[in-house]
Chimera marker file (.cmm) of the C-alpha trace (Angstrom):
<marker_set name="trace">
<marker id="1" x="25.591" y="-40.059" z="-21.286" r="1" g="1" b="0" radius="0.5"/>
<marker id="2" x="23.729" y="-39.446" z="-18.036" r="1" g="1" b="0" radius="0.5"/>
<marker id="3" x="24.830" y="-36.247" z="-17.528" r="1" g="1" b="0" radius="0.5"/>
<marker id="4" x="23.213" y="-35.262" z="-21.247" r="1" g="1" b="0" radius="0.5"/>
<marker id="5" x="20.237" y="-37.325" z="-19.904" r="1" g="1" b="0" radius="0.5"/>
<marker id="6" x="20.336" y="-35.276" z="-16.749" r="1" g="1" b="0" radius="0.5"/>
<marker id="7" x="20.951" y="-31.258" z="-18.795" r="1" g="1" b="0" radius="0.5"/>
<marker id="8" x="17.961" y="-31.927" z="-21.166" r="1" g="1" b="0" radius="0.5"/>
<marker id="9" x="15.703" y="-33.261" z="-18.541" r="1" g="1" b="0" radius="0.5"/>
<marker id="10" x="16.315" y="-29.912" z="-17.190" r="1" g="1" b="0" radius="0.5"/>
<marker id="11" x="16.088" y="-27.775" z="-19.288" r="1" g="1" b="0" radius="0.5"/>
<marker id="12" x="12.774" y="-28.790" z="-20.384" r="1" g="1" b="0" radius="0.5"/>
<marker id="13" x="11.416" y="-29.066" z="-16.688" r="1" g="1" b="0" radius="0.5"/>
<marker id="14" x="12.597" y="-25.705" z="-16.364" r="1" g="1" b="0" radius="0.5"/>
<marker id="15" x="10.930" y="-24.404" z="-19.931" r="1" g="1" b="0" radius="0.5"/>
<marker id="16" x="7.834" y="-26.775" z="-19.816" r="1" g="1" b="0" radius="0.5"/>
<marker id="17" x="7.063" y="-25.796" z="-15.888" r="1" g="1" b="0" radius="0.5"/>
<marker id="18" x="4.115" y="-22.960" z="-16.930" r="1" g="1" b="0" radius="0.5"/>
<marker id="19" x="6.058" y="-20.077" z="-14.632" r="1" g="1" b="0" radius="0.5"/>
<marker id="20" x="4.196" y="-16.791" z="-14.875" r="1" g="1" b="0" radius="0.5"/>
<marker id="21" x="4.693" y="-13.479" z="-13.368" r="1" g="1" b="0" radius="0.5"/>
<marker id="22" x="2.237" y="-13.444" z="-9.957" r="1" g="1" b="0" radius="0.5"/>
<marker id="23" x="1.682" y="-9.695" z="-9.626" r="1" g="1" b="0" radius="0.5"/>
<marker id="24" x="1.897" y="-8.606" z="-13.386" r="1" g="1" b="0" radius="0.5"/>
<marker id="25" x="-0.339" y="-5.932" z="-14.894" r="1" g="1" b="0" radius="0.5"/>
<marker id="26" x="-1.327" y="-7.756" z="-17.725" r="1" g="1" b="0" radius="0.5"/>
<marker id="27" x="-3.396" y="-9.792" z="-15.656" r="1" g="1" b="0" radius="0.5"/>
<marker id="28" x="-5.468" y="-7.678" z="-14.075" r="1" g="1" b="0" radius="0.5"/>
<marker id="29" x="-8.796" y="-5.895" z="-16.171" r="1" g="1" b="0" radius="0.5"/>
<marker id="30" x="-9.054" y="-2.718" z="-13.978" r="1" g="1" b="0" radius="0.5"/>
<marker id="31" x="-7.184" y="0.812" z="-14.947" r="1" g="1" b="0" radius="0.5"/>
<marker id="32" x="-6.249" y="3.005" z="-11.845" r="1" g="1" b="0" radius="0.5"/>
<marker id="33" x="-6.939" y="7.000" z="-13.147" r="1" g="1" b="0" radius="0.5"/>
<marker id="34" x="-6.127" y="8.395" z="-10.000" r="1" g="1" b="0" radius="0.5"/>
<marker id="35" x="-4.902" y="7.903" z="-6.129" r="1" g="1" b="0" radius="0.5"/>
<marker id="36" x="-4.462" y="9.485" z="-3.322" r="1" g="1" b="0" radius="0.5"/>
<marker id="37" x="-2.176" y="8.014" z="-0.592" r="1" g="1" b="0" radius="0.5"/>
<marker id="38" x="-1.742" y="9.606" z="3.304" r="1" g="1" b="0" radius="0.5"/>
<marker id="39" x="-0.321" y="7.453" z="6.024" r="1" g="1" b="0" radius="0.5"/>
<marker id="40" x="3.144" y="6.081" z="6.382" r="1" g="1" b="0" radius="0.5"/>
<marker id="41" x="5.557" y="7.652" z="3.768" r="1" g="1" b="0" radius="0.5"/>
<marker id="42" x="7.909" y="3.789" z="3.667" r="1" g="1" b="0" radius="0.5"/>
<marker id="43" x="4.113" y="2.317" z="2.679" r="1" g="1" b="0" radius="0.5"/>
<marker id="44" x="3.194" y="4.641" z="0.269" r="1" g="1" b="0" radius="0.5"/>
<marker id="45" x="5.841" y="4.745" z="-1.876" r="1" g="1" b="0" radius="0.5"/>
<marker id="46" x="5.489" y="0.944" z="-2.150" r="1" g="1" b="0" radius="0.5"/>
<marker id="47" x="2.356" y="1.540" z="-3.154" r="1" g="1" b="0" radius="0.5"/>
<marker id="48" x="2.724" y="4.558" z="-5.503" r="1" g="1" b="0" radius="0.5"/>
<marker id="49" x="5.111" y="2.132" z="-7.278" r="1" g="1" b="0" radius="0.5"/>
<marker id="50" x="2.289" y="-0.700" z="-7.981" r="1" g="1" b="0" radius="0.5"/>
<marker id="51" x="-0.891" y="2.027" z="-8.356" r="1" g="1" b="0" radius="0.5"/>
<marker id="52" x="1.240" y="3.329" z="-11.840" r="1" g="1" b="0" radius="0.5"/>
<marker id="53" x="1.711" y="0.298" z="-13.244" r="1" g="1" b="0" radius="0.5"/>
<marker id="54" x="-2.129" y="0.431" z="-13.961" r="1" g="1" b="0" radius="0.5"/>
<marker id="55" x="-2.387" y="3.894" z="-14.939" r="1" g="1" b="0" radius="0.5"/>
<marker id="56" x="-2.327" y="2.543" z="-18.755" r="1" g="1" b="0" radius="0.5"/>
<marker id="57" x="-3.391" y="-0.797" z="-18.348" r="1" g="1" b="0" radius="0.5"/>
<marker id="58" x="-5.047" y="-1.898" z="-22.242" r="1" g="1" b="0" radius="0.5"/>
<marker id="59" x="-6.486" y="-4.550" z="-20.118" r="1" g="1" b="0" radius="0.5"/>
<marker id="60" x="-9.380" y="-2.598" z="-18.594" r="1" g="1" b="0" radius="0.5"/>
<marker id="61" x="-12.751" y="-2.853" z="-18.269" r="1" g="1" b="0" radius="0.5"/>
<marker id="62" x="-12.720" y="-0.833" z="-15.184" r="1" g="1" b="0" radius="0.5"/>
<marker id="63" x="-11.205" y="2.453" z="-14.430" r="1" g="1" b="0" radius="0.5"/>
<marker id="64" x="-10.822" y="3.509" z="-10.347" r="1" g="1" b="0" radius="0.5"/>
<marker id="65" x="-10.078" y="5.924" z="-8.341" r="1" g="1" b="0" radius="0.5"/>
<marker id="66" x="-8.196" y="5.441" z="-5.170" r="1" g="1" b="0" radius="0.5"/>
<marker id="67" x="-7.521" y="6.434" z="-1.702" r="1" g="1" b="0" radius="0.5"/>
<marker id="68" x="-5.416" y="5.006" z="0.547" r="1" g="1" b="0" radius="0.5"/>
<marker id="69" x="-4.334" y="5.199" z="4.129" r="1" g="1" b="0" radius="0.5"/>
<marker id="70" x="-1.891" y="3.270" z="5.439" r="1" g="1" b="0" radius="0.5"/>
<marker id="71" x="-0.369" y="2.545" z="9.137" r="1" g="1" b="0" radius="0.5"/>
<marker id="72" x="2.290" y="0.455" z="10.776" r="1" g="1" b="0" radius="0.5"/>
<marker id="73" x="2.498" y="-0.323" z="14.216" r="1" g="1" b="0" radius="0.5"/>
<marker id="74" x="5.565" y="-1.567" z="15.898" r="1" g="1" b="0" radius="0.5"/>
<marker id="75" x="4.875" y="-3.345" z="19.258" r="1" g="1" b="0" radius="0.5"/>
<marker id="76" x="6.809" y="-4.776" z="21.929" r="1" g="1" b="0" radius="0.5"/>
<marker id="77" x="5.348" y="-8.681" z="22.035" r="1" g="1" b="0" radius="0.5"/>
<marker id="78" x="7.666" y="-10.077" z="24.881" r="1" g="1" b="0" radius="0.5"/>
<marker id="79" x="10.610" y="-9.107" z="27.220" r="1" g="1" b="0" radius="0.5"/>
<marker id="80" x="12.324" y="-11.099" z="29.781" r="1" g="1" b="0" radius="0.5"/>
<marker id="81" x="12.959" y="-11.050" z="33.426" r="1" g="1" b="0" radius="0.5"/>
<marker id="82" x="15.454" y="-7.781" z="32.738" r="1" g="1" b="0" radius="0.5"/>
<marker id="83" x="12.993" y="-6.213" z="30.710" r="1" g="1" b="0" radius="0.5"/>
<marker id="84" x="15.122" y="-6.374" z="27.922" r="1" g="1" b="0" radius="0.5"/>
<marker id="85" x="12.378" y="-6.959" z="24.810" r="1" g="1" b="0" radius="0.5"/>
<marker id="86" x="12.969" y="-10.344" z="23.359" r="1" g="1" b="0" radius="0.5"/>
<marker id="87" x="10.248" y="-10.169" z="20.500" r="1" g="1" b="0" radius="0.5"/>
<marker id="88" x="8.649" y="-7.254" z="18.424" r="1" g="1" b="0" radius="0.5"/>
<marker id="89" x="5.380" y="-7.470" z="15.923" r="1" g="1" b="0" radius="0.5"/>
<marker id="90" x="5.294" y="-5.595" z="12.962" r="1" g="1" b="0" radius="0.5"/>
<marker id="91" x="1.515" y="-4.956" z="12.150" r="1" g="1" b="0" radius="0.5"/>
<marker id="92" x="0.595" y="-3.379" z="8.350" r="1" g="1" b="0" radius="0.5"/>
<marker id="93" x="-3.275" y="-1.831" z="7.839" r="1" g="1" b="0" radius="0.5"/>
<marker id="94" x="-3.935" y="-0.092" z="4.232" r="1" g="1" b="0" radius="0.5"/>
<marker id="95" x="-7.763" y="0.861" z="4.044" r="1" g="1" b="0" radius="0.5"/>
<marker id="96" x="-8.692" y="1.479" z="0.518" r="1" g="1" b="0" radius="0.5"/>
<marker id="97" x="-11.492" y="3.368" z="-1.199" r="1" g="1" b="0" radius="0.5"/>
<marker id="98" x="-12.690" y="2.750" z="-4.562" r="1" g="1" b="0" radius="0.5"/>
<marker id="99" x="-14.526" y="4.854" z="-6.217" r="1" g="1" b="0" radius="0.5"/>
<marker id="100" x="-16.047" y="4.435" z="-10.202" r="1" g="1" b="0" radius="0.5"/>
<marker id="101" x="-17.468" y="7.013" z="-11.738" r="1" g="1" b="0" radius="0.5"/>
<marker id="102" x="-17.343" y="9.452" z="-8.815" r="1" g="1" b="0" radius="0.5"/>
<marker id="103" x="-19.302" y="7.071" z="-6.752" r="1" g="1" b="0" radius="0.5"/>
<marker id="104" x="-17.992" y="5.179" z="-3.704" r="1" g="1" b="0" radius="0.5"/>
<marker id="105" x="-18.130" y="1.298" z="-5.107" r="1" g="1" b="0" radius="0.5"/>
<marker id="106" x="-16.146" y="-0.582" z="-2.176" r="1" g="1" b="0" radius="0.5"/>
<marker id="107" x="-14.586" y="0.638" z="1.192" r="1" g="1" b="0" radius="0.5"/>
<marker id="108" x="-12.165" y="-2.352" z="2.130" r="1" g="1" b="0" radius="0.5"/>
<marker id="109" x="-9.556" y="-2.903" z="4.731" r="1" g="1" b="0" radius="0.5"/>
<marker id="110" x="-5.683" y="-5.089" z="4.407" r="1" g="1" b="0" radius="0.5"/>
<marker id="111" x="-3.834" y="-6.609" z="7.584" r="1" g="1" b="0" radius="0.5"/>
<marker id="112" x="-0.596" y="-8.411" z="7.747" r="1" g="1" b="0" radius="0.5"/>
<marker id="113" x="1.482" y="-8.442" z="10.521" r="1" g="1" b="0" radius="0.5"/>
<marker id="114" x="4.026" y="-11.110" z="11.826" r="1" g="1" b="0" radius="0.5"/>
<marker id="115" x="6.246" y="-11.255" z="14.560" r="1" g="1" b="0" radius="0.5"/>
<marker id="116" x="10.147" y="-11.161" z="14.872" r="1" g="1" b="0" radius="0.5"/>
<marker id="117" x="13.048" y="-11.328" z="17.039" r="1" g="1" b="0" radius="0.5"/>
<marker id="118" x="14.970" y="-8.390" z="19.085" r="1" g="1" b="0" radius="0.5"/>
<marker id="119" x="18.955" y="-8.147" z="17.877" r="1" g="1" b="0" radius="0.5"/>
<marker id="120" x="21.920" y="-6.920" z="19.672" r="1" g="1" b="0" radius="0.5"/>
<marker id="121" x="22.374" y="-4.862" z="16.855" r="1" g="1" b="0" radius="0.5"/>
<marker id="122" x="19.918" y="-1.734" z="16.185" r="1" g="1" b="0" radius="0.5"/>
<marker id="123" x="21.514" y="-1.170" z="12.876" r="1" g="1" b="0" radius="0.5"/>
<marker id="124" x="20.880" y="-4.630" z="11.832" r="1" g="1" b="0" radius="0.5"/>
<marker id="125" x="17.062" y="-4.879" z="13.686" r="1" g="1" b="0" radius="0.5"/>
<marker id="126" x="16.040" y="-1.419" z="11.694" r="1" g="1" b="0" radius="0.5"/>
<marker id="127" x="17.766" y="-3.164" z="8.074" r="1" g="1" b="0" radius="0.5"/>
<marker id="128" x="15.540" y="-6.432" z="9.106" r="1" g="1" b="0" radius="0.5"/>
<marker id="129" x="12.651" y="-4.644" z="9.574" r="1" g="1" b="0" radius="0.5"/>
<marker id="130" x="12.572" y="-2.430" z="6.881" r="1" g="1" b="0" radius="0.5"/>
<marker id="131" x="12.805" y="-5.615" z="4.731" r="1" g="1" b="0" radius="0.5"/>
<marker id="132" x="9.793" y="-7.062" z="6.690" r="1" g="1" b="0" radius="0.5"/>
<marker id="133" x="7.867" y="-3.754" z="5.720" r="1" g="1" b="0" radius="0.5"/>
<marker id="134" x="8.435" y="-4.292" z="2.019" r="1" g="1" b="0" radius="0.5"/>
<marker id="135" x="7.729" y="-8.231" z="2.040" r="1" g="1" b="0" radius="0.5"/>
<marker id="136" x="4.501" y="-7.313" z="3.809" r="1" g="1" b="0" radius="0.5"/>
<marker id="137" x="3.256" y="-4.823" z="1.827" r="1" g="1" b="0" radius="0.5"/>
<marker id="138" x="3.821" y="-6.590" z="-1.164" r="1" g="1" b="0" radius="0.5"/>
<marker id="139" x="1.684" y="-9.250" z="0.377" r="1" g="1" b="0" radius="0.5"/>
<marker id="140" x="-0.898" y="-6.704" z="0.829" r="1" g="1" b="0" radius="0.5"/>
<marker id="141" x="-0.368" y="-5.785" z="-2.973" r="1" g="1" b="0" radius="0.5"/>
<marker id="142" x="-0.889" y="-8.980" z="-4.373" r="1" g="1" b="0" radius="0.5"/>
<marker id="143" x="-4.751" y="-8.971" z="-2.176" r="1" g="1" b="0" radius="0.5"/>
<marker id="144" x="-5.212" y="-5.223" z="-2.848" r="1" g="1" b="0" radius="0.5"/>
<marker id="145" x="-4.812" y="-5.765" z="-6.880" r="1" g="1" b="0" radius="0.5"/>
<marker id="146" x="-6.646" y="-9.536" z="-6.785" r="1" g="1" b="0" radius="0.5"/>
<marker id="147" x="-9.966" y="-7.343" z="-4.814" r="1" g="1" b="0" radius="0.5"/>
<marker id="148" x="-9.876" y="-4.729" z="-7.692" r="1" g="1" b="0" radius="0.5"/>
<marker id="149" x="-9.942" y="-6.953" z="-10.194" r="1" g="1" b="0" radius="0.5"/>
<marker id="150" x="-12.785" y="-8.286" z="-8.630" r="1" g="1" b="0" radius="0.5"/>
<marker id="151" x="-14.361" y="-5.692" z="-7.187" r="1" g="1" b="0" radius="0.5"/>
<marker id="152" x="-18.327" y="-4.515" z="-8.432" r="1" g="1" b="0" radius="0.5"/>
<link id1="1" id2="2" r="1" g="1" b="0" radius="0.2"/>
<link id1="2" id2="3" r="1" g="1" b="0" radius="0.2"/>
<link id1="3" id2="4" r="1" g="1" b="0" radius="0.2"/>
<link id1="4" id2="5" r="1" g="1" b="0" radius="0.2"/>
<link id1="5" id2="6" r="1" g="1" b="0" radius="0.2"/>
<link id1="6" id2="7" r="1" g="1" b="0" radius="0.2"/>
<link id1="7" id2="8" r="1" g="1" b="0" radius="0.2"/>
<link id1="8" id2="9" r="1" g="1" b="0" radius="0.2"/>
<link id1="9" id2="10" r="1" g="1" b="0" radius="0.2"/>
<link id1="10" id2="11" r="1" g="1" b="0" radius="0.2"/>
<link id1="11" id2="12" r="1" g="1" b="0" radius="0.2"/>
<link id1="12" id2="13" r="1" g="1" b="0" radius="0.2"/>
<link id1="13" id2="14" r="1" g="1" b="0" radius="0.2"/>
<link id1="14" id2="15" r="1" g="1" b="0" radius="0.2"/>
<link id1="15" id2="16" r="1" g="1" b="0" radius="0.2"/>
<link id1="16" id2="17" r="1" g="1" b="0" radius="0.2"/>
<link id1="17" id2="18" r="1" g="1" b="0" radius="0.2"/>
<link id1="18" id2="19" r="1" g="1" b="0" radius="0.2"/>
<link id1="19" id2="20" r="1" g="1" b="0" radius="0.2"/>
<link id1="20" id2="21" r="1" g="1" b="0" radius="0.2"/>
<link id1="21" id2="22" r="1" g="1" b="0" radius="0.2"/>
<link id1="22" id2="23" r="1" g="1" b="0" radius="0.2"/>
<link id1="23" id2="24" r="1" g="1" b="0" radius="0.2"/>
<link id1="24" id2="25" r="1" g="1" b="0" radius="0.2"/>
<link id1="25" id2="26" r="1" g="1" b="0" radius="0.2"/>
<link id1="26" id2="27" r="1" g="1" b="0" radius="0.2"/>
<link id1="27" id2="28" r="1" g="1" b="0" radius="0.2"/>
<link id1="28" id2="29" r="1" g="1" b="0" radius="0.2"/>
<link id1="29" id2="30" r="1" g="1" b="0" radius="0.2"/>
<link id1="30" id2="31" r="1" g="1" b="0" radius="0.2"/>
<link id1="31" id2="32" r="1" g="1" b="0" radius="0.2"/>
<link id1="32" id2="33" r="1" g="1" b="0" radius="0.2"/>
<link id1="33" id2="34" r="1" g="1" b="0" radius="0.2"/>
<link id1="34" id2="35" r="1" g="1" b="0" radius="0.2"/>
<link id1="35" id2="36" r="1" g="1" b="0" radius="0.2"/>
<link id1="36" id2="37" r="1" g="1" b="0" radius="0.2"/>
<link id1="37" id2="38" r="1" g="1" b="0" radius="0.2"/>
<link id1="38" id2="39" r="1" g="1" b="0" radius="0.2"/>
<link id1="39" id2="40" r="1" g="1" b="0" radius="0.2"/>
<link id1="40" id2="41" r="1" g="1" b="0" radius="0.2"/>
<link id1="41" id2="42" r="1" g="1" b="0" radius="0.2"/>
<link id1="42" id2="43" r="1" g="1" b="0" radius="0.2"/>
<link id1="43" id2="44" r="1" g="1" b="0" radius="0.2"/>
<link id1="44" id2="45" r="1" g="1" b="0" radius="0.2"/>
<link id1="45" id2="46" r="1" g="1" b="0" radius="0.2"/>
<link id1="46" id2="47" r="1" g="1" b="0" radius="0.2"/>
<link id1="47" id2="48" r="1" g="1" b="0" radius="0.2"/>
<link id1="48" id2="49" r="1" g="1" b="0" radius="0.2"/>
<link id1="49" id2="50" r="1" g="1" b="0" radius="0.2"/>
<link id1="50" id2="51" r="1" g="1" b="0" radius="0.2"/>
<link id1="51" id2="52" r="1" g="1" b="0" radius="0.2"/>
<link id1="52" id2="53" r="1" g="1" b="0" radius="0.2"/>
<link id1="53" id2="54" r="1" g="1" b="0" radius="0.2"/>
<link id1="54" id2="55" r="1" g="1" b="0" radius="0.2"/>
<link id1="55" id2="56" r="1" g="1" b="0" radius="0.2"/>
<link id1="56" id2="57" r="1" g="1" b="0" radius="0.2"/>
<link id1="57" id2="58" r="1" g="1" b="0" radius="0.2"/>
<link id1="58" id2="59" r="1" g="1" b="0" radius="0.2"/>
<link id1="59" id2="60" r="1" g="1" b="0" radius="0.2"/>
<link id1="60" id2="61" r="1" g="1" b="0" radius="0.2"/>
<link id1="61" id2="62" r="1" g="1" b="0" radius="0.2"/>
<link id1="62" id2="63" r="1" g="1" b="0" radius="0.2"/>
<link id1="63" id2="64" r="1" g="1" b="0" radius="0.2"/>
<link id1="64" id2="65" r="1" g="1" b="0" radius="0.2"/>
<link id1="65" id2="66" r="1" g="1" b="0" radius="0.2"/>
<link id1="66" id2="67" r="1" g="1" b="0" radius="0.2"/>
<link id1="67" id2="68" r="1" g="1" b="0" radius="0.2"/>
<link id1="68" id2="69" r="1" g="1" b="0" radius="0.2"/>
<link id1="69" id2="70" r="1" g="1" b="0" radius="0.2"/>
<link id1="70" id2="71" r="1" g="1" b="0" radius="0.2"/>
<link id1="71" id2="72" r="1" g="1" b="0" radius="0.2"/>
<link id1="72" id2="73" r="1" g="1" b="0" radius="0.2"/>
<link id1="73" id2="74" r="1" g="1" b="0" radius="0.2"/>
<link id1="74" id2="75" r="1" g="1" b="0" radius="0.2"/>
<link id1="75" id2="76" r="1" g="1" b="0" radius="0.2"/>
<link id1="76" id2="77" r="1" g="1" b="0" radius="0.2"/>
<link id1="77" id2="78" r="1" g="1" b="0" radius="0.2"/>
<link id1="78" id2="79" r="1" g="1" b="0" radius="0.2"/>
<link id1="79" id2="80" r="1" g="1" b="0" radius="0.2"/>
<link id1="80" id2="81" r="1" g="1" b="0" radius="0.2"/>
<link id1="81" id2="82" r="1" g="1" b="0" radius="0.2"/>
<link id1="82" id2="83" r="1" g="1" b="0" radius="0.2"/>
<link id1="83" id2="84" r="1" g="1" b="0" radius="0.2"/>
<link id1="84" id2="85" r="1" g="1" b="0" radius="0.2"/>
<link id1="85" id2="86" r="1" g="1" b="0" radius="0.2"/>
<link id1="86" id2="87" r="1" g="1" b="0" radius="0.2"/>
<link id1="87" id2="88" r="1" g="1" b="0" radius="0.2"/>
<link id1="88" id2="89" r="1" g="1" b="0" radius="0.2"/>
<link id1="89" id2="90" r="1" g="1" b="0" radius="0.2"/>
<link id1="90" id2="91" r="1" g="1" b="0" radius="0.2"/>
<link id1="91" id2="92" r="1" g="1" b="0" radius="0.2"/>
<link id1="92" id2="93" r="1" g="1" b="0" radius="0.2"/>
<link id1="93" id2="94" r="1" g="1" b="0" radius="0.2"/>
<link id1="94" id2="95" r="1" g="1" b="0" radius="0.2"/>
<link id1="95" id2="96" r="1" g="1" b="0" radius="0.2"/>
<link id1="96" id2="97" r="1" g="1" b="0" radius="0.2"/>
<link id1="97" id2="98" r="1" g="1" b="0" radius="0.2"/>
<link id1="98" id2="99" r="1" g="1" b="0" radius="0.2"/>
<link id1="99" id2="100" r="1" g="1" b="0" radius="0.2"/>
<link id1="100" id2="101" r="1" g="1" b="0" radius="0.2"/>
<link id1="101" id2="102" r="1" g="1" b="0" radius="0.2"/>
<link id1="102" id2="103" r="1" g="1" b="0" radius="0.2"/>
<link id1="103" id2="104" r="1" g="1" b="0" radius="0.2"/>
<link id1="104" id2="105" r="1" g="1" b="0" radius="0.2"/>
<link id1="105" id2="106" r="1" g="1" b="0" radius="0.2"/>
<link id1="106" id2="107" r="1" g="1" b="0" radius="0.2"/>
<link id1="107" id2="108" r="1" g="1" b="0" radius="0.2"/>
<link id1="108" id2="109" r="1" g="1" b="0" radius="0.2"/>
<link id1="109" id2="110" r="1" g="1" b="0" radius="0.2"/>
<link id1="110" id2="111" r="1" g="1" b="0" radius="0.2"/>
<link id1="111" id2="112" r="1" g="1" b="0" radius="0.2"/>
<link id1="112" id2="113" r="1" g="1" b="0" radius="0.2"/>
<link id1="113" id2="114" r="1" g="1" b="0" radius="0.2"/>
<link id1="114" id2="115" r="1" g="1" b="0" radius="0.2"/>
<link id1="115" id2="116" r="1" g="1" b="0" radius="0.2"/>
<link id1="116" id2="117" r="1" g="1" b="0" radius="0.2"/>
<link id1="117" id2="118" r="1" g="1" b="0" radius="0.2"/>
<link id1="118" id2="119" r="1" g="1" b="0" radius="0.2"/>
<link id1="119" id2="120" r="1" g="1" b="0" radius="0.2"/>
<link id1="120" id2="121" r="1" g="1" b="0" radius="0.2"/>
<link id1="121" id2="122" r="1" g="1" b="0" radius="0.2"/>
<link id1="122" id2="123" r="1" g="1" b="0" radius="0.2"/>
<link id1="123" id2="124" r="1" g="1" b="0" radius="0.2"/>
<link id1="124" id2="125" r="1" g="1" b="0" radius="0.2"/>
<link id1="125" id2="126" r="1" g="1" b="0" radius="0.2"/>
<link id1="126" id2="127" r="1" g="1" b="0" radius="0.2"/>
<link id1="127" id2="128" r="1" g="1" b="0" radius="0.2"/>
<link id1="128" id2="129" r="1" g="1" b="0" radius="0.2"/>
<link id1="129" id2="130" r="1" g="1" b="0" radius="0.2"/>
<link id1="130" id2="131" r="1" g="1" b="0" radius="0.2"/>
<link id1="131" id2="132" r="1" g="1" b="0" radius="0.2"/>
<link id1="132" id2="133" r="1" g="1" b="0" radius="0.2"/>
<link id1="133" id2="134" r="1" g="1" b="0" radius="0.2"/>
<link id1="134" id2="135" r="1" g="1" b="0" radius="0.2"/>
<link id1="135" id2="136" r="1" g="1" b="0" radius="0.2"/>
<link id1="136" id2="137" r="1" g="1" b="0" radius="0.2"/>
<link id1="137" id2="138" r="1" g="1" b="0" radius="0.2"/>
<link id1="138" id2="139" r="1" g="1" b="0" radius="0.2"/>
<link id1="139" id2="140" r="1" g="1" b="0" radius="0.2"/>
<link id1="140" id2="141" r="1" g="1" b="0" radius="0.2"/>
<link id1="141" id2="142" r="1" g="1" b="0" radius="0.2"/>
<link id1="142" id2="143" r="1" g="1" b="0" radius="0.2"/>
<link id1="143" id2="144" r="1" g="1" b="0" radius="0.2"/>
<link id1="144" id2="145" r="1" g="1" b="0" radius="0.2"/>
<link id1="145" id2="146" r="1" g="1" b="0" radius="0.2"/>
<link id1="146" id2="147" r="1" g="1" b="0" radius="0.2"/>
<link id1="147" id2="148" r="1" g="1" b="0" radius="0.2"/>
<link id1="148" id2="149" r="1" g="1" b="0" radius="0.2"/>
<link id1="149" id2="150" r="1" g="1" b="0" radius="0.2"/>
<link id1="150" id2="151" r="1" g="1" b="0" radius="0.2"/>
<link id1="151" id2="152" r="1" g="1" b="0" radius="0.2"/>
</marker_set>
């Protein structure tokens, strides 16, 4: 009988709880025409990914043009008595322009960086960091796509 109790409870916590998508097109009332994206190639294509979801977005009430530069910096934070590096940071810029109707609207800048550990193993520090590229430029996503639908 408690078990029962304990499955329905459940299920409707997990049905009633209101989850939505965070970073869903649908949410957002711009339209992105066009972009243009120089700078780090790993960035980019992140990028290129989210800038298409918006190229037919029924939501707009803005259309935009973009370009987009993006840079990562890797830099030694730390090394010990050896000089063997203990500690890395992995710093993300994307400056954006917006332009509407062939007029510049909103020049804007996006930083995240965080720091991380060295490993014995290069293989392993280059699979950790790639994975720290994509979390942090999906972070930048989620503030580059909350500005444009704010932007004006």
């Amino acid at each position: 009988m408690i078990r029962k109790i304990f499955l329905i409870t459940l299920i409707i916590l997990q049905f009633g709880c209101g989850y939505k998508i965070a970073n869903n097109s649908n949410y957002y009332n711009f339209q992105i025409s066009s972009f243009k994206l120089t700078g780090e190639k790993k960035i980019n294509n992140i990028l290129d990914k989210n800038f298409k979801k918006f190229k037919d977005n029924e939501n707009s009430s803005s259309i935009y043009k973009l370009i987009s530069d993006s840079k990562m910096i890797r830099s030694i934070t730390s090394k010990d008595s050896s000089e063997n590096v203990l500690t890395y940071k992995l710093e993300i810029t994307i400056k954006l322009k917006i332009f509407e109707n062939n007029s510049l609207i909103s020049e804007i800048s996006f930083k995240e960086k965080t720091d991380y550990n060295n490993t014995t193993s290069k293989f392993e520090l280059k699979q950790y960091e790639n994975i720290l590229l994509q979390d942090l430029t999906d972070q930048l996503i989620v503030k580059i796509n909350n500005h444009l639908s704010t932007v004006k």
